[in-house]
N, C-alpha and C positions, 0 to 999 in steps of 0.2 A: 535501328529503331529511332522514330523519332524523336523529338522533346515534348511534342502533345502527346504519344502514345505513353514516353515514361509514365506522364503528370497524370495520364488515365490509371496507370499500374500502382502508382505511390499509395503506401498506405496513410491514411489521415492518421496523424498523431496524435497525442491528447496532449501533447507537451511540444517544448521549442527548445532546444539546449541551447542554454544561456550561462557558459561557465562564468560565477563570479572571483574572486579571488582568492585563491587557496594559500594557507599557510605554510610553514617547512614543518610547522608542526603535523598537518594534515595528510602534506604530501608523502612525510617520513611513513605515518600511517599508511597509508595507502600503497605504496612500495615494501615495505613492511608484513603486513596483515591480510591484502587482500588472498596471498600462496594459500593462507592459513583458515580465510573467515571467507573465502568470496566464492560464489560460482559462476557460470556465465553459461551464455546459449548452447557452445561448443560441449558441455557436460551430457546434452544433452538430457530423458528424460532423470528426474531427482528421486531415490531411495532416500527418502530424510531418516532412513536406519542407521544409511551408512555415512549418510552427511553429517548430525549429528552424533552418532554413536551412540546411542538411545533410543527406545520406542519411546520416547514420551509427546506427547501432543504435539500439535506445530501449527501457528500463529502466524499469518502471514502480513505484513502493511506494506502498501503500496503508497508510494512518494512519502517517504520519510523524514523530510525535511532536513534539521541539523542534528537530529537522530536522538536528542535529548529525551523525550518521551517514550520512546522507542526503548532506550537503553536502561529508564526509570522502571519501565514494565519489565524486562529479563532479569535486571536486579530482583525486582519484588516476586517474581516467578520462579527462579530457578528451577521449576520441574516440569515449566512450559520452554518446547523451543520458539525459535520467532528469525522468523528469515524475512528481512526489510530489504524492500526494491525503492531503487531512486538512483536517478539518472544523472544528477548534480554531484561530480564528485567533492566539490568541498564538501557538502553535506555525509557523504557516504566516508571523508577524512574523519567529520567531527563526531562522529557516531563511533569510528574503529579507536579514535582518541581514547572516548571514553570506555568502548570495551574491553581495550588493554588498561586502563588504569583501574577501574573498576573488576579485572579477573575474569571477565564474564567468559562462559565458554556456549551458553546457550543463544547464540547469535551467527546469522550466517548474512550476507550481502548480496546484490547482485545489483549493478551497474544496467542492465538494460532493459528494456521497453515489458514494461508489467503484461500487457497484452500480448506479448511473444512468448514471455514467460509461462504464463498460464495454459496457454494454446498447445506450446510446445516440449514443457518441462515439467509441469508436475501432472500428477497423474489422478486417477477417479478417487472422491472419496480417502484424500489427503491430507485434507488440511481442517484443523475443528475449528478456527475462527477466520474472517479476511477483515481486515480493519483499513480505510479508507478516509485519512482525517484531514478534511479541509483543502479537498481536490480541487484545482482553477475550475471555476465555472464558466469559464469562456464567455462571459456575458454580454456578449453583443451579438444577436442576432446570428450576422455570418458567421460567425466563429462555432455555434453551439453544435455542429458537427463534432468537435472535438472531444466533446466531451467526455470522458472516462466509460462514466457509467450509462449503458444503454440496453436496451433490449437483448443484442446481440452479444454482450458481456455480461451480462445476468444470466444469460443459459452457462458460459463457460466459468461464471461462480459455481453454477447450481454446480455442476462436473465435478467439482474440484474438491469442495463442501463435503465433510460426512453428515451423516443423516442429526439432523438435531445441533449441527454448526453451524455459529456465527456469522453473519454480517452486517458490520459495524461501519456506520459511515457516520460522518459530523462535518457542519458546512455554516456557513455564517451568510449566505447567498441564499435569500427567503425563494425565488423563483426554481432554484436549482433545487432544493430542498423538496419542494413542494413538485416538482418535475419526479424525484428520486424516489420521495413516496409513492407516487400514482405509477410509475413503471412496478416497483418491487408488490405492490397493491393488487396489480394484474396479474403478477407475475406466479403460476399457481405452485412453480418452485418453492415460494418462499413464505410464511407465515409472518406478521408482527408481532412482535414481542405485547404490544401495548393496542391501543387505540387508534395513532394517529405519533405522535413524535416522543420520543422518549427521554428521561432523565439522564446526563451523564453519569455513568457508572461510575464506582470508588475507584475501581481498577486502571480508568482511563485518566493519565497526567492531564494536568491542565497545560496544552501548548504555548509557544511563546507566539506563535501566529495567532490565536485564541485570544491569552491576556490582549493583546494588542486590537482586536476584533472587540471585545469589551470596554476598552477603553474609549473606543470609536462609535460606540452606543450598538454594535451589531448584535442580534441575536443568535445565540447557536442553537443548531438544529441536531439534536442528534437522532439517527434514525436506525432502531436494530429489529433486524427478523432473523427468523431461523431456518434453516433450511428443513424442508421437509421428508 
């Protein structure tokens, strides 16, 4: 096969992997925790019965950053599961960090591409919220192919979604924001919560991407509907 027909076949990603520098404190994590807290593609599809060990709800966020928020919400929840995708293993270290020191058992990980994830691992009627905070907007132009959230990933939210579950997105990129609403707006899957852009929830940590976006005068957009 040739190299144009690969480049025809490759799936666009919404991400670049860019590993930055991981710690031994991270790494120990990660060799460690992931036998215990992680799944992966080859699981194939996910019974979060048997993944967790509990029927209780399950929470899904995609790119989790350094999992701080992430792991803020499973403390304050413990009767909520919450299974964070993110492709950056420092990040997916500093998060396992803190859910061994912090106990946590209501936490699961997975290392690969959210869009494979969804497609191919969990199943209809799954999951009661998808939380989605502060996804690259790719914002130039050529790049905005990339992007996360699109028509064709709204239908496989809607799949995923039980009836009257969450999707929570938050973005500091006014044009992506405002791109996000008018797809989810069309979208007859999905109901708004509100009017037009909504208040951060109590529920939702303030991230450290977020302070950081704040201090830079950005606006945050948060945008929630329900599934219908």
């Amino acid at each position: 096969m040739s190299d144009a027909t690969n480049k025809q076949h490759r799936p666009i990603r919404s991400f670049v992997r860019r590993e930055g520098r991981i710690t031994p404190g991270q790494r120990r994590a990660l060799n460690r925790q992931i036998p215990l807290f992680g799944v992966s593609l080859e699981d194939k599809e996910l019974d979060f019965t048997n993944v967790f060990e509990n029927g209780n709800p399950v929470v899904c966020e995609i790119g989790f950053g350094n999992g701080q928020s992430l792991a803020n919400m499973a403390e304050a929840a413990p009767e909520t599961n919450f299974l964070g995708i993110e492709v950056y293993q420092p990040g997916v270290g500093s998060l396992l960090v803190q859910v061994q020191q912090r106990e946590l058992t209501n936490v699961r990980v997975s290392l690969d591409d959210a869009v494979e994830v969804f497609e191919q691992q969990l199943t209809e009627a799954s999951l009661s919220r998808v939380q989605i905070f502060f996804p690259d907007p790719w914002h130039k132009k050529r790049h905005n192919k990339r992007r996360l959230i699109n028509s064709h990933f709204l239908d496989t939210l809607s799949r995923v979604l039980k009836s009257k579950g969450e999707l929570h997105i938050a973005t500091d990129w006014e044009p992506y924001a405002d791109e996000v609403l008018e797809l989810l707006s069309t979208n007859s899957n999905f109901t708004n919560t509100v009017q037009a852009f909504a208040s951060r929830p109590e529920w939702r940590p303030l991230t450290k991407y977020e302070a950081r976006g704040e201090r830079l005068g950005h606006q945050v957009r948060d945008i929630l509907f329900i599934r219908n």
